[in-house]
C-alpha positions in Angstrom: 14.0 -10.2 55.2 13.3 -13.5 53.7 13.3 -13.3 50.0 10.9 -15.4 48.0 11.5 -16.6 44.7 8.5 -17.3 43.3 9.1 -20.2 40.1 6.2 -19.4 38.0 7.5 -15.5 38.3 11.3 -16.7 37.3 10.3 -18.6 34.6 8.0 -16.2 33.0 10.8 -14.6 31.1 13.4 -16.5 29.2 16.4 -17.7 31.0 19.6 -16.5 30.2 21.9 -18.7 27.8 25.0 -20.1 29.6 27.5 -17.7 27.8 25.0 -14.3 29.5 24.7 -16.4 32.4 28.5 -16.2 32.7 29.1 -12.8 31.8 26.9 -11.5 34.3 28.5 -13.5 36.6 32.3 -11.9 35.7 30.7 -8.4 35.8 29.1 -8.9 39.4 32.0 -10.6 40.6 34.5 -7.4 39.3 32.0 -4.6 40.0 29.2 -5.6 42.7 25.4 -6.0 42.3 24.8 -2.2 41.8 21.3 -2.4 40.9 18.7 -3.0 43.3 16.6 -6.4 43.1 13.0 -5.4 43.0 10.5 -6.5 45.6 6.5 -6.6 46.1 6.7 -7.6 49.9 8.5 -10.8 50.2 8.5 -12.0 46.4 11.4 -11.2 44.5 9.9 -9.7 40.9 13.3 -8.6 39.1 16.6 -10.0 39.3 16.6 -13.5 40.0 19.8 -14.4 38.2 21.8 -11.8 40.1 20.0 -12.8 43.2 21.2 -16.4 42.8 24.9 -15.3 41.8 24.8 -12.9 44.8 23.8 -15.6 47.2 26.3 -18.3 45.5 29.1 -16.0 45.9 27.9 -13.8 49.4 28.0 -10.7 47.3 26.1 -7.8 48.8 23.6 -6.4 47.5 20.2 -3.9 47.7 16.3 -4.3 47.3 13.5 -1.8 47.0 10.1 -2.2 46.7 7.5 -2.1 44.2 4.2 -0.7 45.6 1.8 -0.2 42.8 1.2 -4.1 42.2 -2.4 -5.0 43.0 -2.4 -8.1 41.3 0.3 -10.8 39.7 -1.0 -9.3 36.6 -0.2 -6.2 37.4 3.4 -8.0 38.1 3.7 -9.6 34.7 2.9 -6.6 32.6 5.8 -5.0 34.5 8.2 -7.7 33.7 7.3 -7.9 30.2 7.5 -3.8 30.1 11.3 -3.9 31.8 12.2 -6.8 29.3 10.6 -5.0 26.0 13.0 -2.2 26.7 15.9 -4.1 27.0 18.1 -4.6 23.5 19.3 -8.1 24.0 15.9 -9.0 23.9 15.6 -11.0 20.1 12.7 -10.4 18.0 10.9 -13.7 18.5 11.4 -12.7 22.2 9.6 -9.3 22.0 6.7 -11.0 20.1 6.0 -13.4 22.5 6.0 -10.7 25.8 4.0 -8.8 23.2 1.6 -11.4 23.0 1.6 -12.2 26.7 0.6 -8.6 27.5 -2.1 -8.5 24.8 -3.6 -11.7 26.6 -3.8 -10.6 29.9 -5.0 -6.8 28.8 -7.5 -8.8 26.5 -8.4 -10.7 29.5 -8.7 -7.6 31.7 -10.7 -6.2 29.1 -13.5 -9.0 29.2 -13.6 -9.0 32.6 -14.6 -5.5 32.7 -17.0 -5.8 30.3 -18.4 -8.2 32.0 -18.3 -6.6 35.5 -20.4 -3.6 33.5 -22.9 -5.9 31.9 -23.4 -7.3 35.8 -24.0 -4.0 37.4 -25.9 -2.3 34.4 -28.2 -5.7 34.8 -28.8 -5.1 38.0 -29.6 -1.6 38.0 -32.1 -2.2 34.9 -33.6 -4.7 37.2 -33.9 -2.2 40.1 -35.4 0.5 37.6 -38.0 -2.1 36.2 -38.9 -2.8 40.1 -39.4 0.9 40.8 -40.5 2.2 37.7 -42.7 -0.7 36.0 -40.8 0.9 32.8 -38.0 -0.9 30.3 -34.5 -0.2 30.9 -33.0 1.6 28.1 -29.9 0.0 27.0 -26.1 -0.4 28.8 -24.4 3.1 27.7 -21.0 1.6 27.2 -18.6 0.8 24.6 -16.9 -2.3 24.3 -13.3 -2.2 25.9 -11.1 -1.9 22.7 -8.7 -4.6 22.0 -4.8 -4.7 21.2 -4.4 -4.2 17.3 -2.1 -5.8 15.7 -0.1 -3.1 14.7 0.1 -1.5 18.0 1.8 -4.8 19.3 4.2 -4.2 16.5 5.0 -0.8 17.3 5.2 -1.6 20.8 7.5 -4.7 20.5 9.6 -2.7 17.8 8.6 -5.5 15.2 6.7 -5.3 11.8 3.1 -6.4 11.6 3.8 -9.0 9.0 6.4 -10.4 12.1 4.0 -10.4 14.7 1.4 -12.3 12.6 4.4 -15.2 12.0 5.6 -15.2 15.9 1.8 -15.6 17.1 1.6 -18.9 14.6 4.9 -20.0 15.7 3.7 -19.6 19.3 1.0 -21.5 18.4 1.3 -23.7 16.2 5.0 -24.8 16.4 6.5 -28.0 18.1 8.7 -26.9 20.9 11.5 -28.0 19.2 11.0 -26.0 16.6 10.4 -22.8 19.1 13.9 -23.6 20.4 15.4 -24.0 17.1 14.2 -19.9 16.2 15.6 -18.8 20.4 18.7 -20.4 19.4 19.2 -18.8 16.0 19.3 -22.2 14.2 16.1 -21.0 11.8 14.6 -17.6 11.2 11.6 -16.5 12.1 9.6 -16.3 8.4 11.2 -20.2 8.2 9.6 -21.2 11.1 6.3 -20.0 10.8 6.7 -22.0 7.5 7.4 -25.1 9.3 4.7 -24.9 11.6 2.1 -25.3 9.2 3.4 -29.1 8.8 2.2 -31.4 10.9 3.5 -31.5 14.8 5.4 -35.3 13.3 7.3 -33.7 10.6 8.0 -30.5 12.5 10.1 -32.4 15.1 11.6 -34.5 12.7 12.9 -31.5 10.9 13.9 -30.4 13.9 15.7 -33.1 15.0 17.4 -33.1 11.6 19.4 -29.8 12.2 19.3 -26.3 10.7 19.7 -27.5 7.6 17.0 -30.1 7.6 14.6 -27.0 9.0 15.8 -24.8 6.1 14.9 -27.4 3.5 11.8 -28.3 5.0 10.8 -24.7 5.0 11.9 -24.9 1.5 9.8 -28.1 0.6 6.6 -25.9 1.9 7.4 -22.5 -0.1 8.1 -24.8 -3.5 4.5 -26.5 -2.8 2.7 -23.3 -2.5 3.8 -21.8 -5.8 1.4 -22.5 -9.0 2.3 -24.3 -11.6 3.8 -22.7 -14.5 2.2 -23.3 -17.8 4.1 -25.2 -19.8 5.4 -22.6 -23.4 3.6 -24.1 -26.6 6.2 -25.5 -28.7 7.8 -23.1 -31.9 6.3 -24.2 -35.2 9.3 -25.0 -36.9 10.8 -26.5 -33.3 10.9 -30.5 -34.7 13.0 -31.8 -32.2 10.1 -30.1 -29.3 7.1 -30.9 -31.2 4.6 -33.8 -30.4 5.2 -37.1 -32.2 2.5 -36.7 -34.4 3.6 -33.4 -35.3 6.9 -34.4 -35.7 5.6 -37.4 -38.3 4.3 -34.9 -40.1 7.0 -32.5 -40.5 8.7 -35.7 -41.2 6.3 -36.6 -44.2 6.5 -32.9 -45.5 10.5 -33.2 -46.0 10.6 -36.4 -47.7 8.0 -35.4 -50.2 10.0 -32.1 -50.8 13.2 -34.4 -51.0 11.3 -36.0 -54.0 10.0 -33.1 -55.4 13.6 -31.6 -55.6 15.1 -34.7 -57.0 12.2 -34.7 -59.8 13.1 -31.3 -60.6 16.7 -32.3 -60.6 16.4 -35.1 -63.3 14.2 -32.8 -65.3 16.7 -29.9 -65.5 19.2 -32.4 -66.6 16.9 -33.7 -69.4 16.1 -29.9 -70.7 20.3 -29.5 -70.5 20.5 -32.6 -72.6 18.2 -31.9 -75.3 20.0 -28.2 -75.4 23.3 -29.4 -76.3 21.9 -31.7 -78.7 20.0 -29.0 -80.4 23.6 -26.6 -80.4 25.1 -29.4 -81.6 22.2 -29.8 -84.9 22.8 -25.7 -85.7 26.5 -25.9 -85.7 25.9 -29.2 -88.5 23.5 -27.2 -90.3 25.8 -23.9 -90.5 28.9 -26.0 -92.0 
């Protein structure tokens, strides 16, 4: 059989980094391809990267079919079900098959809807023909959606995660996208960044991690209010307004003056007491 690797389908999930490509490589090399690549006909759906050691090196290996594919939707769902289950998936990963599979079951959705709307028209139109009477109106429910929560649970993420992936995914540059695969910034800092504009994203990107962290940083710092700025204490002089300060300023020289008044006067009274000491002592002799 002629396999078929199809290159929308092999680049629908993440490649491997060069250090997983590798290991794989070591571990089919020591211990043989013992899973089977999976099949719908011709079209190879899972395993491309052992496929393509498997032919480099003329390993052998096995292939079974997938029957229950209808559709390439049908195909994608799968693939993002295998790779949701796997645990060297990361987090930003399983938010963005998460959101895949909410799109295309969203999608799916609408189309149904719409495929009821058609044939509830149509046999409201042939009732109207027959009957001369109005129809009474579509008896279905709108599909549900995916919540927001249930794509958390089903991605094992929190809510608050999935709500920072989807405006990573999209609103980000791609450089900063790559920058949160690779590990260089976290998620939360990322979602940060891609609130600036698509310029200053890559430039923080091209700056680093560190240039991403502080540009996450710059954002958070902007957000924040203001704090009020603590009235000054009364008797703070050196924190007081100028004009305050003058005045505290006028205060102690007047009080200077008012103590040296006092001063001379207490002087004067101790004066006029000796003298008066010295008159009785006259008087006694």
């Amino acid at each position: 059989m002629d396999i078929i690797v199809n290159q929308e389908l092999k680049a629908y999930i993440d490649p491997l980094t060069a250090d997983e490509h590798d290991a794989l490589e070591r571990s089919l090399l020591a211990e043989g391809c013992r899973d089977a690549l999976v099949l719908w006909g011709n079209v190879l759906i899972d395993g491309h990267n052992r496929y393509g050691i498997c032919i480099k090196h003329g390993l052998p290996f096995n292939t079974v079919q997938n029957t229950r594919f209808q559709s390439m939707e049908d195909v994608h769902l799968w693939m993002i079900e295998q790779h949701l289950g796997r645990r060297s998936v990361s987090d930003f990963q399983r938010g963005v098959l998460a959101l895949r599979k909410r799109a295309i079951l969203d999608a799916r959705h609408a189309g149904e809807q719409e495929q009821l709307r058609r044939e509830s028209a149509g046999e409201a139109a042939l009732t109207d023909a027959g009957s001369g009477g109005d129809a009474d109106t579509p008896p279905w429910d709108p599909a549900p959606k995916v919540s927001r929560a249930e794509l958390a649970r089903e991605a094992k993420l929190s809510a608050s995660q999935v709500t920072m992936i989807e405006k990573i995914h999209s609103h980000a540059a791609p450089e900063v996208i790559e920058a949160v695969k690779t590990g260089a910034i976290s998620i939360s800092a990322a979602a940060v960044v891609a609130s600036l504009p698509e310029e200053e994203q890559r430039a923080a990107a091209q700056g680093g991690k560190e240039e991403l962290r502080q540009a996450a940083k710059r954002v958070r710092e902007s957000r924040r209010k203001p704090r009020a700025a603590p009235e000054p204490a009364a008797d703070d002089a050196a924190d007081a307004p100028p004009a305050a300060a003058s005045a505290d300023a006028g205060e102690l020289d007047s009080l200077r003056q008012r103590v040296a008044s006092l001063t001379a006067e207490n002087q004067a009274l101790r004066m006029e007491l000796e003298a008066l000491r010295a008159r009785l002592q006259e008087a006694s002799v």
